[in-house]
Biopython code that builds the backbone (N, CA, C, O; Angstrom):
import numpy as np
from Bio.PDB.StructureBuilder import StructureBuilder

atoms = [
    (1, "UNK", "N", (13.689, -14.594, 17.140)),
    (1, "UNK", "CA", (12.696, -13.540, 17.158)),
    (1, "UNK", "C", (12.363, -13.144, 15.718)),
    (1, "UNK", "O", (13.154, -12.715, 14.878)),
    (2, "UNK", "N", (10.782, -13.411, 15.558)),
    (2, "UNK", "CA", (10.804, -12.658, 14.146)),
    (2, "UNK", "C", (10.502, -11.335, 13.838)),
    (2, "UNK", "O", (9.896, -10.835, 14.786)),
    (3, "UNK", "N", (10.635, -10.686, 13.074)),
    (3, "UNK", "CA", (10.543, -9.053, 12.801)),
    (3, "UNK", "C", (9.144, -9.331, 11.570)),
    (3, "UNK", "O", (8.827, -10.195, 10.753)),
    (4, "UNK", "N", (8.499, -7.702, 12.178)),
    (4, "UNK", "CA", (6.929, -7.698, 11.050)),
    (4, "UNK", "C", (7.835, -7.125, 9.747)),
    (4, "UNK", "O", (8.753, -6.318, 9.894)),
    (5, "UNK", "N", (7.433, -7.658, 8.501)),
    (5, "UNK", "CA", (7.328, -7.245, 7.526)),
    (5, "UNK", "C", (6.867, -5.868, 7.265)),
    (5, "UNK", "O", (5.698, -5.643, 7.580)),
    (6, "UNK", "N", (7.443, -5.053, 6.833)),
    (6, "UNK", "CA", (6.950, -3.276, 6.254)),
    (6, "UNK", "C", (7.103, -3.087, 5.141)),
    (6, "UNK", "O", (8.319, -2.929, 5.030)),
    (7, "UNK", "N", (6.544, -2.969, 3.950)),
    (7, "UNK", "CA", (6.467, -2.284, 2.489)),
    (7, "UNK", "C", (6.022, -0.681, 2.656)),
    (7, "UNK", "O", (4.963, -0.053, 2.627)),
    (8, "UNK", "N", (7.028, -0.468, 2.792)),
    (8, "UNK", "CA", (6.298, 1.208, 2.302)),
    (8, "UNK", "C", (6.303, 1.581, 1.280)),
    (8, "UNK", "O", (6.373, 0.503, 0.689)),
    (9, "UNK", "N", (6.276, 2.634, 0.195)),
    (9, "UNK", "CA", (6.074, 2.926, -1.101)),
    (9, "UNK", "C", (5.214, 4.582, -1.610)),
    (9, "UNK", "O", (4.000, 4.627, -1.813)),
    (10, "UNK", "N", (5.742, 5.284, -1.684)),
    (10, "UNK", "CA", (5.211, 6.546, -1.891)),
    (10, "UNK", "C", (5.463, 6.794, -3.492)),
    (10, "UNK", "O", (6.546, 6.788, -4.077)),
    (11, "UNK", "N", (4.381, 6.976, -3.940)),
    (11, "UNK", "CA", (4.236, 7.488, -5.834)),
    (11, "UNK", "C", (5.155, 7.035, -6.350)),
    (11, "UNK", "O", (5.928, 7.689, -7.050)),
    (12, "UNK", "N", (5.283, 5.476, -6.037)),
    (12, "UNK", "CA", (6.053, 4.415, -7.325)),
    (12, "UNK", "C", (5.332, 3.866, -7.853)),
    (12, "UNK", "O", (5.436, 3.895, -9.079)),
    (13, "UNK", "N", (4.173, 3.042, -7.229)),
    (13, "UNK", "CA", (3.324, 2.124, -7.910)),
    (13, "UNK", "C", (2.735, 3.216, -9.059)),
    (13, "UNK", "O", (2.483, 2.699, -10.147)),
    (14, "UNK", "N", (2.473, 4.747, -8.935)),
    (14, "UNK", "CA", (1.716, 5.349, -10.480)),
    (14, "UNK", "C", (2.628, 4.956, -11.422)),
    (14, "UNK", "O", (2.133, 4.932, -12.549)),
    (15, "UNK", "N", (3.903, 4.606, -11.366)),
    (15, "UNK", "CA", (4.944, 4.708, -12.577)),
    (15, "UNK", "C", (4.778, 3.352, -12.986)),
    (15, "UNK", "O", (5.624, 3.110, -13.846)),
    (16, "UNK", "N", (4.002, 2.285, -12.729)),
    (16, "UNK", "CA", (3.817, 1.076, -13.233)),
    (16, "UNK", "C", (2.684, 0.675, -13.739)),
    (16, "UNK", "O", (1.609, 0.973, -13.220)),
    (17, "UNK", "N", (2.787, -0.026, -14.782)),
    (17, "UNK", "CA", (1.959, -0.240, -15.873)),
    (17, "UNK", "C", (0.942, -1.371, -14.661)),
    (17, "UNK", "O", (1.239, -2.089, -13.706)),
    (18, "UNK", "N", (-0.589, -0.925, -15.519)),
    (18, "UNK", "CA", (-1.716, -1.837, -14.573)),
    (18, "UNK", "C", (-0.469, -2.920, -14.332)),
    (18, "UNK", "O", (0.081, -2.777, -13.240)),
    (19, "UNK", "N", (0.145, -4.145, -15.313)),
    (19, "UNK", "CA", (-0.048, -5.560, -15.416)),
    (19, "UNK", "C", (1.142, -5.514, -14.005)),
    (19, "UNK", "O", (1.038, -6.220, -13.002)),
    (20, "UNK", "N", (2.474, -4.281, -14.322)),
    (20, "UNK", "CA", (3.197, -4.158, -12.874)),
    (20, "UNK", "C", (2.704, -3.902, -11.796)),
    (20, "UNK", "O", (3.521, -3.667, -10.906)),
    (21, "UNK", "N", (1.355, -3.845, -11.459)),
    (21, "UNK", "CA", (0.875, -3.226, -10.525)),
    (21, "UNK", "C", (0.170, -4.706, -9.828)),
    (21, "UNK", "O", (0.234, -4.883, -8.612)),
    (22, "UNK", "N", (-0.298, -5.418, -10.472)),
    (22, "UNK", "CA", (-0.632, -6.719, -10.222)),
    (22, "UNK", "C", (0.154, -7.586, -10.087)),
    (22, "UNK", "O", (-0.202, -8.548, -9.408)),
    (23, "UNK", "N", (1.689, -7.579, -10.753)),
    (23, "UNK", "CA", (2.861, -8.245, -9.965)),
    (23, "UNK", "C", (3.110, -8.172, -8.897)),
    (23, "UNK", "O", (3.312, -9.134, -8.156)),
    (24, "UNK", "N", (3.144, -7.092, -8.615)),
    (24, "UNK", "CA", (3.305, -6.515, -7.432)),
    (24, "UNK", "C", (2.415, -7.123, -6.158)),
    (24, "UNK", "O", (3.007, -7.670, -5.227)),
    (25, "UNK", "N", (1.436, -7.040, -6.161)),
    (25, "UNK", "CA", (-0.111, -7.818, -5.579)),
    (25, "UNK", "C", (0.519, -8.794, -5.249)),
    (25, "UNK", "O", (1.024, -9.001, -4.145)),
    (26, "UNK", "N", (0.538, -9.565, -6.318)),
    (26, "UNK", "CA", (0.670, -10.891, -6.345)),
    (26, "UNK", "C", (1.952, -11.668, -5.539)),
    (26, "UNK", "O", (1.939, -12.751, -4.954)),
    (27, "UNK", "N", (3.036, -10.720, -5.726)),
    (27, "UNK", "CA", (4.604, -10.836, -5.279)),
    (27, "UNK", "C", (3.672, -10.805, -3.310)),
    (27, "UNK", "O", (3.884, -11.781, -2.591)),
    (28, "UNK", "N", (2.860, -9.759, -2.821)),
    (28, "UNK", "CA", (3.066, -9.285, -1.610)),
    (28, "UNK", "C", (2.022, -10.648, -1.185)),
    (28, "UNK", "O", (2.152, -11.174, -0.080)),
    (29, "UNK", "N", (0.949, -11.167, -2.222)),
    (29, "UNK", "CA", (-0.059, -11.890, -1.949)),
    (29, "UNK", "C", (1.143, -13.398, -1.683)),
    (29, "UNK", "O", (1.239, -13.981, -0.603)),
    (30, "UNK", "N", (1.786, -13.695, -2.703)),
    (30, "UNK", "CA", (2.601, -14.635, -1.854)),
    (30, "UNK", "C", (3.404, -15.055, -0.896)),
    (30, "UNK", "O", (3.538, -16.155, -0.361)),
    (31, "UNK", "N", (3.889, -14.095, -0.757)),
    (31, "UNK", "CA", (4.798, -14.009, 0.179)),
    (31, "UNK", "C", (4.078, -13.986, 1.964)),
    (31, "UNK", "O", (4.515, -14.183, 3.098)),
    (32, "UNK", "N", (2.958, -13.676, 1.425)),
    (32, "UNK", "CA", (1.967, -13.557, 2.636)),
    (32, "UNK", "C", (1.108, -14.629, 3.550)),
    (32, "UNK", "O", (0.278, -14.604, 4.458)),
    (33, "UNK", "N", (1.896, -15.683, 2.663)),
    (33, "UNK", "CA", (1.134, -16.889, 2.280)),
    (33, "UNK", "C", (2.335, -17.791, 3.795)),
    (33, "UNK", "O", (2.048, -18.847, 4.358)),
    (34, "UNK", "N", (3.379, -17.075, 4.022)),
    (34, "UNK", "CA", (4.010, -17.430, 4.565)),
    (34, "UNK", "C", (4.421, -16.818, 6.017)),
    (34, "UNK", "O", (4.641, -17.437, 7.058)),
    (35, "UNK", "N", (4.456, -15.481, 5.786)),
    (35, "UNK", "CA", (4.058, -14.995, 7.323)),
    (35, "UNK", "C", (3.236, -13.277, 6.646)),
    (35, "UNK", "O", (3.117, -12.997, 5.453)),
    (36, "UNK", "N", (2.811, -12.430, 7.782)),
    (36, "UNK", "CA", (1.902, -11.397, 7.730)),
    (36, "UNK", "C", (2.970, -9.940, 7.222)),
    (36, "UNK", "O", (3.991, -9.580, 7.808)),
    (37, "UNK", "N", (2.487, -9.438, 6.244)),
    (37, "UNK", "CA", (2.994, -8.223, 5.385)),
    (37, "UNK", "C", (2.156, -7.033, 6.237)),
    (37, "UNK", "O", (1.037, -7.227, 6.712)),
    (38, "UNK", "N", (2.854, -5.843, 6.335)),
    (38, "UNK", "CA", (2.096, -4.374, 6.580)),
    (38, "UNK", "C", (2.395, -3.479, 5.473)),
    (38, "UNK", "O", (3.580, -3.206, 5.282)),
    (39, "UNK", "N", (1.674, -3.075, 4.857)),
    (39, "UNK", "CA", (1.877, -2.556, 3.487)),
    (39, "UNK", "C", (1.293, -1.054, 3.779)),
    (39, "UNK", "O", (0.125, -0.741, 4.011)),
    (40, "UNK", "N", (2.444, -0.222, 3.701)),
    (40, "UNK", "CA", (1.751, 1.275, 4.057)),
    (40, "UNK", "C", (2.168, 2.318, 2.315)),
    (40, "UNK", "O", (3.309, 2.631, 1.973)),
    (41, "UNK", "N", (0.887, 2.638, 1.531)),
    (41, "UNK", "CA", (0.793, 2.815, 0.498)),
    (41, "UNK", "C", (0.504, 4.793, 0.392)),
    (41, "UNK", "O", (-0.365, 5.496, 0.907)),
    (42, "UNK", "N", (1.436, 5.063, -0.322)),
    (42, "UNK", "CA", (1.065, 6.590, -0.706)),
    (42, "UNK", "C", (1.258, 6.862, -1.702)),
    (42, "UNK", "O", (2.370, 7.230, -2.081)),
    (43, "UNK", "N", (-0.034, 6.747, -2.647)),
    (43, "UNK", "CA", (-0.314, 6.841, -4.039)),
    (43, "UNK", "C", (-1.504, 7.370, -4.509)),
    (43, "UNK", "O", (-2.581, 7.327, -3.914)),
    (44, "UNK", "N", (-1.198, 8.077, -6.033)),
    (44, "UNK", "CA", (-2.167, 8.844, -6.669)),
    (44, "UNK", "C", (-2.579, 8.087, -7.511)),
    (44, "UNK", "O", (-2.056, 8.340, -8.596)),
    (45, "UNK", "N", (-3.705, 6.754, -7.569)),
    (45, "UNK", "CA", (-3.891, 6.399, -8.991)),
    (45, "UNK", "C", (-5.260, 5.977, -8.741)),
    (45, "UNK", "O", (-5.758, 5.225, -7.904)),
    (46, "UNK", "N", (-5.908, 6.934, -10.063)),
    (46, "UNK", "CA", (-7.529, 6.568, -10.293)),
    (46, "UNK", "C", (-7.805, 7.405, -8.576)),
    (46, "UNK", "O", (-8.628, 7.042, -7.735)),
    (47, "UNK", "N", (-7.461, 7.819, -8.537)),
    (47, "UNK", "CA", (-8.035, 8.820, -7.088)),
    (47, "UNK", "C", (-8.128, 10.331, -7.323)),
    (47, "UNK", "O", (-7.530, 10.940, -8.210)),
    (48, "UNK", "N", (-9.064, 10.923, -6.291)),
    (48, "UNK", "CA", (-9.337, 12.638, -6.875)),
    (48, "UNK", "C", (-8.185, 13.300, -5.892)),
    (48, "UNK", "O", (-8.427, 14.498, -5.742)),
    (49, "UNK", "N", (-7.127, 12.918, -5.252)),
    (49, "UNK", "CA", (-6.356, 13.108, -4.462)),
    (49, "UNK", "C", (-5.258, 12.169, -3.743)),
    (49, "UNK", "O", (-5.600, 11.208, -3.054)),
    (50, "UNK", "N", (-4.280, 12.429, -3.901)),
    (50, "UNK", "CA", (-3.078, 11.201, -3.319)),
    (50, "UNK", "C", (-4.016, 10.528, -2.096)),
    (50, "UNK", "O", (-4.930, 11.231, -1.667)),
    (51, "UNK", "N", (-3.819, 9.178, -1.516)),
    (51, "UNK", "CA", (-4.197, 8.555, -0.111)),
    (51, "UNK", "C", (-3.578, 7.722, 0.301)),
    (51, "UNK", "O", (-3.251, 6.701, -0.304)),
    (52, "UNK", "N", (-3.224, 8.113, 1.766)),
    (52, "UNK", "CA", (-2.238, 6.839, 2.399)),
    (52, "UNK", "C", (-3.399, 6.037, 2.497)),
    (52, "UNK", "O", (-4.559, 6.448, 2.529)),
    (53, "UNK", "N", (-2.983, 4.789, 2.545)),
    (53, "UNK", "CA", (-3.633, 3.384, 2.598)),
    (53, "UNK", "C", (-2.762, 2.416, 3.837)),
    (53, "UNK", "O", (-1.545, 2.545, 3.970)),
    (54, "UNK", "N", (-3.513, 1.530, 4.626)),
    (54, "UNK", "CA", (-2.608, 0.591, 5.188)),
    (54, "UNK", "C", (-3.276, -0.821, 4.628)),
    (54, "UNK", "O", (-4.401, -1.147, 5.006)),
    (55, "UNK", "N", (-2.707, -1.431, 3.939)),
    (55, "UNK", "CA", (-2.784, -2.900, 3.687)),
    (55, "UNK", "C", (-2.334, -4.004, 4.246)),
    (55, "UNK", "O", (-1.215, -4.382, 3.898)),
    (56, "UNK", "N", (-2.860, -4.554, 4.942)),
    (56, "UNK", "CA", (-2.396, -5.700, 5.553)),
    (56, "UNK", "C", (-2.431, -7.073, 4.662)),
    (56, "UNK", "O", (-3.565, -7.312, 4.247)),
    (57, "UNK", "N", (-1.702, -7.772, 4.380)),
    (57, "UNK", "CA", (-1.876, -9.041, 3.904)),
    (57, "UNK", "C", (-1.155, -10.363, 5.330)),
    (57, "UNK", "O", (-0.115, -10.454, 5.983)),
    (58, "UNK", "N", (-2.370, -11.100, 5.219)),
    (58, "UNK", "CA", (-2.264, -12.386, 5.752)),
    (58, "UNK", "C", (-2.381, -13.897, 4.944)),
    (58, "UNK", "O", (-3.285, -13.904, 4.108)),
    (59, "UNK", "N", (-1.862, -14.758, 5.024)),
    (59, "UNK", "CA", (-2.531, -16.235, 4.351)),
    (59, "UNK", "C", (-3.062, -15.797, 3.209)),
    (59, "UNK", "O", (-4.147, -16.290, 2.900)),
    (60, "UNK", "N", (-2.473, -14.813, 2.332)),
    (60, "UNK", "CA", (-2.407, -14.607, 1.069)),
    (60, "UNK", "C", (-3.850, -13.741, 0.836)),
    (60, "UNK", "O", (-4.541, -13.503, -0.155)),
    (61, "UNK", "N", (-3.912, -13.496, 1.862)),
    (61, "UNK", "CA", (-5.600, -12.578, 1.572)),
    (61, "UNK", "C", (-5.344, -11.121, 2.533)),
    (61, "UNK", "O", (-4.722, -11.211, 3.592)),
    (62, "UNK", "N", (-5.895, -9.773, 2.042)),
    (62, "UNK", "CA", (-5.624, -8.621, 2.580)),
    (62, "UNK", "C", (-6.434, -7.900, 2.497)),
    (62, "UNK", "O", (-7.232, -7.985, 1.564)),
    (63, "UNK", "N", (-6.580, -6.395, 3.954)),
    (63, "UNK", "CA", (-7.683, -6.353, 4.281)),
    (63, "UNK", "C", (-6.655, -4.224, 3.732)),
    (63, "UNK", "O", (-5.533, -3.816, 3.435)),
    (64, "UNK", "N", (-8.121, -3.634, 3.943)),
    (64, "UNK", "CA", (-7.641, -2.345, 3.180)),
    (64, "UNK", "C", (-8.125, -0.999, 4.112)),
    (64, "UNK", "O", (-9.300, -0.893, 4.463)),
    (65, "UNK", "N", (-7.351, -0.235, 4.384)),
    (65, "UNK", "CA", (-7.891, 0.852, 5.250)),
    (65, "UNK", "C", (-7.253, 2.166, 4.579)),
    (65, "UNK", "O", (-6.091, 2.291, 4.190)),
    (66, "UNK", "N", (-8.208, 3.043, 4.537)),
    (66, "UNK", "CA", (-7.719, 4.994, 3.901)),
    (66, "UNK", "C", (-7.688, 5.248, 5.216)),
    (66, "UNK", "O", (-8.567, 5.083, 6.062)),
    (67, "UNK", "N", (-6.137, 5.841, 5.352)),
    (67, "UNK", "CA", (-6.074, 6.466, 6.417)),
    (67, "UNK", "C", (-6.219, 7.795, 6.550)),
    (67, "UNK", "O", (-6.803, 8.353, 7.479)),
    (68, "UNK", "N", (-5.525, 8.475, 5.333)),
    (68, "UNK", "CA", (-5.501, 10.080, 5.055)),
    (68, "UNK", "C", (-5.969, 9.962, 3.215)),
    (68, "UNK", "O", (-6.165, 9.166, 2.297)),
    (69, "UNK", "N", (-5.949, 11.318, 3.558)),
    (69, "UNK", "CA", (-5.809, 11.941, 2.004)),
    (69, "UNK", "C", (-3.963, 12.793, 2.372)),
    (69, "UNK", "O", (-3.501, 12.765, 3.513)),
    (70, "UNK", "N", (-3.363, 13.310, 1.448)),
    (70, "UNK", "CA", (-2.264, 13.766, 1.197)),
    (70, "UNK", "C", (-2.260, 14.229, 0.188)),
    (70, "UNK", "O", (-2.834, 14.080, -0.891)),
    (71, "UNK", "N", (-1.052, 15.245, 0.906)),
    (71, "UNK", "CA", (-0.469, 16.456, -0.572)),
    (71, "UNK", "C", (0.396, 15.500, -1.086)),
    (71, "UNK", "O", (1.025, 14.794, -0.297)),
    (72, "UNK", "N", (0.537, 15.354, -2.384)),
    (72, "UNK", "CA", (1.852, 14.734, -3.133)),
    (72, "UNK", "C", (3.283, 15.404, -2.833)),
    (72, "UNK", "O", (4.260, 14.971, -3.444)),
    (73, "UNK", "N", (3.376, 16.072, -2.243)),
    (73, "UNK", "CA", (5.071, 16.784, -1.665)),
    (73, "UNK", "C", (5.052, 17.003, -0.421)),
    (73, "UNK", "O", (5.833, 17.816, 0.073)),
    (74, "UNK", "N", (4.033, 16.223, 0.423)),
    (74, "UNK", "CA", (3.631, 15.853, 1.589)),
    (74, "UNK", "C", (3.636, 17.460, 2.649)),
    (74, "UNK", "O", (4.093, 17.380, 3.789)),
    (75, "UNK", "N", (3.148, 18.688, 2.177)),
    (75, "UNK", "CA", (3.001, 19.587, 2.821)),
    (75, "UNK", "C", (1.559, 19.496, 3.295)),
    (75, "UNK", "O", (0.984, 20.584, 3.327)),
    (76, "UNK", "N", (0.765, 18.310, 3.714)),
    (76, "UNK", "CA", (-0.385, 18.642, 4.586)),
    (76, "UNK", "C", (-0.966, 16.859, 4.377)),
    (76, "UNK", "O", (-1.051, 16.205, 3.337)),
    (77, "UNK", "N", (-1.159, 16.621, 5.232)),
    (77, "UNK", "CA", (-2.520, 15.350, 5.800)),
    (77, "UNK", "C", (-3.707, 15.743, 6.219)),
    (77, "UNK", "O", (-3.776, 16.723, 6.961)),
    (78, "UNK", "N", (-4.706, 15.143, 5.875)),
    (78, "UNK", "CA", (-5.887, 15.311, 5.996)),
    (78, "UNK", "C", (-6.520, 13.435, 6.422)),
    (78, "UNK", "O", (-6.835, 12.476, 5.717)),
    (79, "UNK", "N", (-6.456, 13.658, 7.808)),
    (79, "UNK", "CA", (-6.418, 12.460, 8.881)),
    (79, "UNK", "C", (-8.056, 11.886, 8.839)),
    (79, "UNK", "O", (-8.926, 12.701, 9.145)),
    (80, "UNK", "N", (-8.355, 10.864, 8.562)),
    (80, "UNK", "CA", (-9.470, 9.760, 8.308)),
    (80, "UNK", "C", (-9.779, 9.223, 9.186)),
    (80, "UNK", "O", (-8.902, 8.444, 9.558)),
    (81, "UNK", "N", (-11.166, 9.215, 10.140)),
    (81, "UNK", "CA", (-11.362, 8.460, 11.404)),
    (81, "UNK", "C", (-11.705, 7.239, 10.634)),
    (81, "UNK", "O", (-11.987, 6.196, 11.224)),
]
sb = StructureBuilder()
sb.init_structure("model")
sb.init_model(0)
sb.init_chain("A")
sb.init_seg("    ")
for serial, (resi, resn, name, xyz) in enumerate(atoms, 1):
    if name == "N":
        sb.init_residue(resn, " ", resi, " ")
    sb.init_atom(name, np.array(xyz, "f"), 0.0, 1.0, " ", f" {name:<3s}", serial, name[0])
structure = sb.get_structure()
């Protein structure tokens, strides 16, 4: 039986430099290459407000959805149809 892949990650990726931030990509883009990643992202960068994100990566290619906006000390969501 195989199990889905989950990356979660809350306000780590701001602490990494652009070029770590594209390792990173790249690390989830390969690995994806081999079976399907769910990448659930809660980060403040280049945004007017923290946003969860769900990223899916497949066959090394990934698709991008805002789910919320968020407080950074997670006292409120603000839910995205």
């Amino acid at each position: 039986m195989e199990s889905t892949v989950c990356v979660l990650h809350c306000h780590t990726l701001n602490q990494f430099s652009d070029e770590g931030r594209q390792r990173f990509n790249a690390l989830l883009e390969r690995i994806s290459r081999h079976r399907p990643i769910n990448q659930l992202s809660a980060e403040w960068i280049n945004t007017p407000k923290p946003e969860l994100r769900l990223i899916q990566w497949d066959k090394g290619d990934s698709t991008e959805r805002l789910l919320a906006r968020v407080d950074q000390h997670g006292r409120w969501i603000e839910w995205l149809a």
